[in-house]
C-alpha positions in Angstrom: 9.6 55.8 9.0 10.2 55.8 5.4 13.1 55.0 3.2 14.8 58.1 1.9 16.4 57.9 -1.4 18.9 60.2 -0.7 21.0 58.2 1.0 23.5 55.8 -0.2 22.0 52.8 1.8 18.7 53.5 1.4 19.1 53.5 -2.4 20.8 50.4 -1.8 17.9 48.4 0.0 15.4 50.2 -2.4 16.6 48.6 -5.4 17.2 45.5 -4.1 13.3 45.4 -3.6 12.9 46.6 -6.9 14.7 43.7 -7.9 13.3 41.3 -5.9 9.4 43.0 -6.4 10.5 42.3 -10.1 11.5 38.7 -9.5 8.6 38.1 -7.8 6.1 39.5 -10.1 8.0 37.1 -13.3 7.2 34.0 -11.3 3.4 35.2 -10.3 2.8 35.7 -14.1 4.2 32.0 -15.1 1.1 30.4 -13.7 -1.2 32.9 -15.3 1.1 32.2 -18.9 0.7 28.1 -18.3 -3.1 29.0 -17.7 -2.9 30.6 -20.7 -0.9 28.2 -22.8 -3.3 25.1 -21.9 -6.4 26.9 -22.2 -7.1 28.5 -18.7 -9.0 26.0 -15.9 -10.3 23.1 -16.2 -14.3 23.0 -16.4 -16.3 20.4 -13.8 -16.7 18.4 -17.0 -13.1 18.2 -18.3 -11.8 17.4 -14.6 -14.7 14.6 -14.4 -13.3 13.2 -17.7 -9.8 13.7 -17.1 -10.4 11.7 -13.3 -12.7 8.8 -14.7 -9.8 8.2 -17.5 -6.9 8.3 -15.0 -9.1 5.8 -12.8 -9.9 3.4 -16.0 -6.4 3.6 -16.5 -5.6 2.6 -13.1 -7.8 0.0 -13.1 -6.7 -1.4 -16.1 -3.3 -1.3 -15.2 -4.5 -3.5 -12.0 -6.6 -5.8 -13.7 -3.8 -6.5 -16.7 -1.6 -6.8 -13.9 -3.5 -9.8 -12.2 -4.5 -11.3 -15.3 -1.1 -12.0 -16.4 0.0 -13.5 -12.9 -3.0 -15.6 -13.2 -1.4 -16.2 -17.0 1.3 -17.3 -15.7 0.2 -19.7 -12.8 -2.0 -21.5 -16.1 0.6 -21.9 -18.2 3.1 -23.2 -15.1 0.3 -25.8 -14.2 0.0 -26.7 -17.9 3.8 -27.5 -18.6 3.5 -29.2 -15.3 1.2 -31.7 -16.7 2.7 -31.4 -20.2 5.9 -33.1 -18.3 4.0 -35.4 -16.2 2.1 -36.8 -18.9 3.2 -36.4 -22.1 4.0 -39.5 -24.4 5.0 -39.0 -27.9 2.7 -41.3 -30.4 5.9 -43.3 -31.6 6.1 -44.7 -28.2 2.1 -44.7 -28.4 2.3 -46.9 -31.0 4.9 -49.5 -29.9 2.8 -49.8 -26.9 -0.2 -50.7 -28.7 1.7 -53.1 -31.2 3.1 -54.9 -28.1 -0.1 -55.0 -26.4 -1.6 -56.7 -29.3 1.1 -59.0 -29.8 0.3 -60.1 -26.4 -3.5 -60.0 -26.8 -3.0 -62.3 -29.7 -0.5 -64.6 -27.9 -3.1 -65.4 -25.2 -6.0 -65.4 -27.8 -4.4 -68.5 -29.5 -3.3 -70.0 -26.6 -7.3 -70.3 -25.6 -7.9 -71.4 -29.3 -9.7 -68.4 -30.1 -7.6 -67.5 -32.6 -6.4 -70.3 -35.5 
């Protein structure tokens, strides 16, 4: 049974084919134009390339990733310490000068000192 173009309907359905035969043939021939427009396939060399550098990439992503974490964590234990322990060397100082006062205040009472 085919479609007889005589007939009002049947001209109808027919060129709503067309139509849609000529819709589908634009979007068959946009693969083959991006093809094209990039240079066709890929080779089994330019895919191996293009994998390996989306993997280093990866992988460097990862490994900056973890690194500054463990950045982090360093620098958090260091001002930790920095807090705990620091003593500026003004206070240092008095320390020392009062230390020695003391030192010598013992030293003279043993008579070591005149």
């Amino acid at each position: 049974m085919g479609l007889n173009a005589s007939k009002k309907e049947e001209k109808a359905k027919i060129n709503a084919l067309n139509k849609d035969k000529k819709a589908l043939e634009i979007k068959l021939s946009y693969p083959e134009g991006l093809l094209t427009e990039i240079g066709g396939q890929l080779r089994d060399e330019e895919a191996k390339k293009l994998i390996l550098k989306k993997l280093y990439d990866w992988v460097s992503e990862q490994l900056t990733r973890y690194l500054n974490g463990e950045k982090r964590g360093l620098v958090a234990k260091v001002e930790n310490l920095w807090d705990k322990y620091a003593v500026s060397s003004q206070e240092m100082e008095a320390q020392r000068e009062q230390t020695l006062g003391q030192l010598n205040e013992f030293l003279s009472k043993l008579r070591y000192l005149a």
